[in-house]
C-alpha positions as CSV (number, residue, x, y, z in Angstrom):
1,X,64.0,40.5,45.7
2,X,61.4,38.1,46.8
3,X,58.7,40.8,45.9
4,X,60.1,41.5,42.6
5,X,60.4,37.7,42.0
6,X,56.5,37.4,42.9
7,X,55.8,41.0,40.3
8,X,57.5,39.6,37.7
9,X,55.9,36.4,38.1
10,X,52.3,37.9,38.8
11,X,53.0,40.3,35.4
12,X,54.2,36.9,33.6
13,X,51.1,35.0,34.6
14,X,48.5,38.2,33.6
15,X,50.7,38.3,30.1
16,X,50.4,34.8,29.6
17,X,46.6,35.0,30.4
18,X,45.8,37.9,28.0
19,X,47.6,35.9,25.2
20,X,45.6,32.8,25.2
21,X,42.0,34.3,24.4
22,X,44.2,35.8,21.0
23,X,46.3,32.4,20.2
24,X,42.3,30.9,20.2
25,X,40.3,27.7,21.3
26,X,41.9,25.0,19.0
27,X,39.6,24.1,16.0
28,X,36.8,21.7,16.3
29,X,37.2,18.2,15.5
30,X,34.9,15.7,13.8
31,X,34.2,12.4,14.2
32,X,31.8,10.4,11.5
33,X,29.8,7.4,11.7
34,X,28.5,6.1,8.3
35,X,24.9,4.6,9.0
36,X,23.4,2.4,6.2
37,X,20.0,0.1,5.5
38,X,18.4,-1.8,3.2
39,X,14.7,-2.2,2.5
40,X,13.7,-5.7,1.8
41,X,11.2,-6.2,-1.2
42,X,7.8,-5.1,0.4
43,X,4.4,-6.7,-0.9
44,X,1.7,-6.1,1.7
45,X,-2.2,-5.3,2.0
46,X,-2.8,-2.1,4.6
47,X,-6.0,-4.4,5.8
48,X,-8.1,-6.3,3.8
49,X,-11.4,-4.6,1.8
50,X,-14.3,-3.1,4.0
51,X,-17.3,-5.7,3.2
52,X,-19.3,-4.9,0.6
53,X,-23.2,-4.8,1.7
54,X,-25.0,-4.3,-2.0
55,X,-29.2,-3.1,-2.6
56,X,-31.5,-5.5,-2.5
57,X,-32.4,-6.9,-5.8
58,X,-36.4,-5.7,-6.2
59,X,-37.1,-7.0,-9.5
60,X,-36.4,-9.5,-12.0
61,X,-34.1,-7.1,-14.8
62,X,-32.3,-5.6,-11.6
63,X,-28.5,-5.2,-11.3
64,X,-27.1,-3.8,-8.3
65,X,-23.3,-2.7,-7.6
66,X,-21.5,-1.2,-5.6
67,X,-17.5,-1.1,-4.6
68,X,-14.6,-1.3,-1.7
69,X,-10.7,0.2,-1.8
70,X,-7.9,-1.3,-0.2
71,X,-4.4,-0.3,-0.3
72,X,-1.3,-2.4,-1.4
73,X,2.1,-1.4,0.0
74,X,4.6,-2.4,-3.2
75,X,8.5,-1.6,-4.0
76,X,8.5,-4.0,-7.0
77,X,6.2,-5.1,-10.0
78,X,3.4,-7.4,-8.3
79,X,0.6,-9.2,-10.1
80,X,-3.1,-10.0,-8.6
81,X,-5.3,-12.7,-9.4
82,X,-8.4,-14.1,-7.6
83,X,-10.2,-16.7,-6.3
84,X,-12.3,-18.2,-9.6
85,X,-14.3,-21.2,-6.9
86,X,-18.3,-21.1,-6.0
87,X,-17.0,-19.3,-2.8
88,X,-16.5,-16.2,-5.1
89,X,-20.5,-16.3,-6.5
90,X,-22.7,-14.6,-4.5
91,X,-24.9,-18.0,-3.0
92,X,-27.8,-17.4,-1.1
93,X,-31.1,-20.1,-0.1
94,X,-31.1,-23.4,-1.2
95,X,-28.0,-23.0,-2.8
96,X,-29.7,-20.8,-5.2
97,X,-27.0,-18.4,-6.9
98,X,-27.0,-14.9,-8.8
99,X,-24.7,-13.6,-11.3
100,X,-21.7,-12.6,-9.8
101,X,-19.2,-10.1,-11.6
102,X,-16.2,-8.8,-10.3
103,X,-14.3,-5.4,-11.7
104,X,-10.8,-4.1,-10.5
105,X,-9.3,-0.5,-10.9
106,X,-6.3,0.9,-9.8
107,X,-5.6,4.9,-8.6
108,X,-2.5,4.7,-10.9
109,X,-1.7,3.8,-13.8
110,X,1.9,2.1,-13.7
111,X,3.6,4.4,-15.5
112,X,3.7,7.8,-13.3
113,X,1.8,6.7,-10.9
114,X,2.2,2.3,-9.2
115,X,-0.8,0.8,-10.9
116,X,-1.9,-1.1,-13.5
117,X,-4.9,-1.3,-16.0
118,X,-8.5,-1.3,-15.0
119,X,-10.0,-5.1,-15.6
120,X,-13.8,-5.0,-17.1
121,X,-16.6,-6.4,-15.9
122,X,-15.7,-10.3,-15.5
123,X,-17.7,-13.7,-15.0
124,X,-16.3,-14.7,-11.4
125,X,-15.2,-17.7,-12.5
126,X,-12.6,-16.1,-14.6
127,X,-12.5,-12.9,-12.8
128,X,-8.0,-12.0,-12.9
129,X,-7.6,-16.0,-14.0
130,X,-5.1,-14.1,-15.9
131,X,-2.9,-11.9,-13.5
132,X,-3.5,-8.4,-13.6
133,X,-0.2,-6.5,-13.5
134,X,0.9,-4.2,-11.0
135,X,3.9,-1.4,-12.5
136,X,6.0,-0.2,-9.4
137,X,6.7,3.6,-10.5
138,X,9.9,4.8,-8.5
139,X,8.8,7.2,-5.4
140,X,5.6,5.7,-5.7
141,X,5.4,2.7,-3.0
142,X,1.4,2.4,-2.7
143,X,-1.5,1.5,-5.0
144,X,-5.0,1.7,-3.8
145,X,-7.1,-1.1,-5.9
146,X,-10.9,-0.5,-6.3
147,X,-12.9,-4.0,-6.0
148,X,-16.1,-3.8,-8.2
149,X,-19.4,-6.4,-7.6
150,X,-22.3,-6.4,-8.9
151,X,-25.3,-9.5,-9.3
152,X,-28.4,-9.7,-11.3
153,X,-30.4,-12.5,-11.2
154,X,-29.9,-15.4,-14.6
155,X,-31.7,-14.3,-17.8
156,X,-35.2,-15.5,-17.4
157,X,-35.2,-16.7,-14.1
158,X,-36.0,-15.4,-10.8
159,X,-33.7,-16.0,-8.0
160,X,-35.2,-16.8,-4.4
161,X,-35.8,-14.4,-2.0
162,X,-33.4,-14.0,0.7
163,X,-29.6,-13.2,1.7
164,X,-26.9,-14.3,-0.7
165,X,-23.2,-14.0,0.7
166,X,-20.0,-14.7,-1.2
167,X,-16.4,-14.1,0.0
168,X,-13.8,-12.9,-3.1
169,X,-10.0,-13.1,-2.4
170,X,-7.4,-11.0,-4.3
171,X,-3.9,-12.5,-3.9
172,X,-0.8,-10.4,-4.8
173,X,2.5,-11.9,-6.0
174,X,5.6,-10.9,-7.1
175,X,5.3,-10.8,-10.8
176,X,8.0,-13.1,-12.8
177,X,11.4,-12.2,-13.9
């Protein structure tokens, strides 16, 4: 008896065993984490502009120019103005100075592209005294802005000979409300 006992058990267990792989693994379960973040308003220079080394100025009609890019991280409508003061005017010996003209263009133009309008040819002394505005477009977080310069010496005049340095600042700012 104790053999069948063990045979029907062993044919019990090999039954049972068979089964299981058809019954199936019991179905997958999930578990879900909902993640989140904000990104803060974002106004920020990559690095300022690459100084600007222009010709030298070899005669007395001459007007030189020349141009740096920098980039300007943005999320949000920003405007730009600059720095109107002497240190702006291009200052060389004696305290001699040349004319100094500032220009500013943007790589978009605020509606498809973040951008704005390009600013002409301005005095430094009221080069962006008005802001310049700055049009976040949606998907469109970066604006590279083109700084212009260019000097000449004053009408009827000759400027002394020798280096002339001046240092202009663009400041960005959230634009108003």
């Amino acid at each position: 008896m104790g053999q069948r006992i063990l045979r029907v058990f062993a044919v019990s267990a090999f039954v049972l065993l068979a089964i299981r792989p058809v019954m199936g693994q019991p179905a997958d379960d999930d578990a879900s984490c909902a993640i989140g973040v904000t990104v803060a308003d974002v106004m920020e220079w990559e690095s300022n502009f690459t100084p600007i080394t222009l010709a030298d100025i070899t005669s007395q009609a001459a007007t030189v120019s020349d141009s740096e890019s920098a980039t300007l991280y943005t999320n949000g409508d920003v405007d730009v103005t600059a720095d109107n003061t002497t240190a702006a005017q291009l200052t060389g010996p004696d305290s001699d100075v040349l004319v100094t003209e500032y220009r500013l263009t943007y790589d978009g133009d605020g509606v498809t592209d973040t951008g704005g309008s390009t600013v002409d040819w301005t005095a430094y002394d009221s080069f962006l005294s008005s802001a310049s505005s700055i049009t976040h477009a949606s998907g469109d977080g970066a604006v590279v802005i083109t700084l212009n310069v260019r000097a000449s010496n004053p009408t009827g005049e000759m400027s002394n000979a020798g280096a002339y340095s001046a240092t202009q600042t663009l400041t960005a700012s959230w634009a108003g409300p």
